[in-house]
C-alpha positions as CSV (number, residue, x, y, z in Angstrom):
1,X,0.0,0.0,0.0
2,X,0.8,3.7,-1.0
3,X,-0.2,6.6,0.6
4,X,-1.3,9.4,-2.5
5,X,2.5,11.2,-1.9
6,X,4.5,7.9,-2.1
7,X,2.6,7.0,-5.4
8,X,2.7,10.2,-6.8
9,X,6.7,10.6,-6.1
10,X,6.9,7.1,-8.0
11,X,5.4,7.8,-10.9
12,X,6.3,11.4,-11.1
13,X,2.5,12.9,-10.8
14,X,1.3,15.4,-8.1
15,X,-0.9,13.8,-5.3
16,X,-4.3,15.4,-6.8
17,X,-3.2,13.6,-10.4
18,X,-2.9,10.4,-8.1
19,X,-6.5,11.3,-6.6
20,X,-7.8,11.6,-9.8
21,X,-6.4,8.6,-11.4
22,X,-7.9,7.0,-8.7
23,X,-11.1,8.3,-8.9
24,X,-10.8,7.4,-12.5
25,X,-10.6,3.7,-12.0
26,X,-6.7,3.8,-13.9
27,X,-5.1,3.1,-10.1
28,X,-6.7,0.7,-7.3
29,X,-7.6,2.1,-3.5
30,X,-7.2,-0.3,-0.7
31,X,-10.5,1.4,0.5
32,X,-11.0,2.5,4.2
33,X,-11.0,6.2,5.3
34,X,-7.7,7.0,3.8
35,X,-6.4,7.1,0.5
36,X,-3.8,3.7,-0.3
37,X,-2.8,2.8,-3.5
38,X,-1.9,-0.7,-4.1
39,X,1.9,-1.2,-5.2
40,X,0.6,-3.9,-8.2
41,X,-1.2,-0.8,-9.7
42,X,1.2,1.4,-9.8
43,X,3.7,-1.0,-11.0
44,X,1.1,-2.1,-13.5
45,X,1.0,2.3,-14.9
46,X,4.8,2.2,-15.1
47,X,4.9,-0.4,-17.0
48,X,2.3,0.2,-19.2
49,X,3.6,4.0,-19.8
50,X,7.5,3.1,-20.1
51,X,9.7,5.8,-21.8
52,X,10.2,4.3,-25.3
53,X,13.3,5.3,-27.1
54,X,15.9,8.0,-26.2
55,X,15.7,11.7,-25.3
56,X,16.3,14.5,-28.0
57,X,20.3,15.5,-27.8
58,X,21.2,19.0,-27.8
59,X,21.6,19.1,-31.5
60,X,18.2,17.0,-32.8
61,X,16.4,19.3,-30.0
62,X,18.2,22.8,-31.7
63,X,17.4,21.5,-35.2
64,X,13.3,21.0,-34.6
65,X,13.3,24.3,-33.0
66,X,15.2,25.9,-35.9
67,X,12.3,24.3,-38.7
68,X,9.3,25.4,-36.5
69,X,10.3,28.3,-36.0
70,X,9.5,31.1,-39.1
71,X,12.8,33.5,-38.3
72,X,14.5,33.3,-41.1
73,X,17.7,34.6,-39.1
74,X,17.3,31.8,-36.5
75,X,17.0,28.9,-39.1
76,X,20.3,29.8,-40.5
77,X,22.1,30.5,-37.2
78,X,21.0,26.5,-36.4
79,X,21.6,25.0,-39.9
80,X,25.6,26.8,-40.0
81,X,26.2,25.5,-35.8
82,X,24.9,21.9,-37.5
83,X,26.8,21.7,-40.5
């Protein structure tokens, strides 16, 4: 069992996301007065929302921001730092 704060700190939520994923039916209450999550339910939302891939690097990250963005001045500044 999980209190709201233990859950939330293990799957990187607030407490009132964890209350409302509750309330939601997505995690399981113990029941009784206070809030408890049960561990197999929050072990069950990790798994099933596991980081797939790798983060942007520094460069991929500067060269999507370079092709959204409509200054021309900008785009050129990225595209001569990437070549």
């Amino acid at each position: 069992m999980l209190t709201p704060v233990e859950a939330a700190r293990r799957l990187g939520f607030t407490r009132s996301r964890i209350y409302a994923l509750v309330q939601q039916g997505e995690l399981d209450d113990v029941g009784g007065q206070t809030l408890r999550v049960t561990c197999a339910s929050v072990e069950r939302r990790l798994a099933a929302n596991a980081p797939v891939g790798e983060a942007i690097k520094p460069l991929g990250a500067w060269a999507i921001l370079a092709l959204a963005s409509s200054d021309a001045a900008f785009r050129a500044h990225v595209a001569a730092r990437l070549s």
